[in-house]
N, C-alpha and C positions, 0 to 999 in steps of 0.2 A: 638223801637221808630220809627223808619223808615216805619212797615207796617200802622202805626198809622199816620204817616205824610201825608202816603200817603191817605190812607182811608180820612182822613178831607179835604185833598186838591182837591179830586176829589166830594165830598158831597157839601165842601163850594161852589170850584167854577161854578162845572156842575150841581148843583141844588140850593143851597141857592139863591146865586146870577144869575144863570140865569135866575131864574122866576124870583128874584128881578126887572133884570133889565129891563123883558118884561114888567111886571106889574104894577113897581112903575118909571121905570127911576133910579134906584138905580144901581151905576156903583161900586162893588167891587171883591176881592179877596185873596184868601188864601196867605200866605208869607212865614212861618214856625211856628214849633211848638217845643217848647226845656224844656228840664226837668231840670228844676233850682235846684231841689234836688231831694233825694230822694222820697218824695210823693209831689212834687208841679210842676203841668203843666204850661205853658204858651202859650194861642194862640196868635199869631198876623195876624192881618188882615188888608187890606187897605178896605178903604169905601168914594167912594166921595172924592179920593184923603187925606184922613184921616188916618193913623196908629192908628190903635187900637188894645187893648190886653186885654185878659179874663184869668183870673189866676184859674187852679183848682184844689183843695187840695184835696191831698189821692185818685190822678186819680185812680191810680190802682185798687182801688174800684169799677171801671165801666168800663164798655167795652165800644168798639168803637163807638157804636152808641149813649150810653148814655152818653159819650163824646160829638158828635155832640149834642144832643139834651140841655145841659146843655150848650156849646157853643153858642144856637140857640136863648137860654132865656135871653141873656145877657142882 
């Protein structure tokens, strides 16, 4: 879980969000990520001063990037 935290937190904040916030003004960032059970992920993010969270079932299904990218479609 840890090299996964870390993989999203460097994806969300050093690319999602930093063309976000070049391109649109969009101000956020990564917070954690915790495995609720066994096959349920939870991302949490701030945006615009917002907490939000992306729930993903039977992660282990997908590797890291198709983590980020299922992340990305929220």
């Amino acid at each position: 879980m840890e090299k996964l935290k870390i993989y999203l937190k460097d994806k969300i904040n050093n690319s999602w969000y930093k063309n976000a916030k070049e391109d649109y003004g969009i101000d956020g960032h990564f917070i954690d990520c915790e495995s609720i059970d066994k096959d349920t992920l939870k991302i949490i993010w701030e945006e615009n001063g917002i907490e939000k969270d992306k729930i993903i079932n039977y992660y282990w299904d997908y590797n890291f990037y198709q983590i980020y990218c299922i992340w990305m479609e929220m």
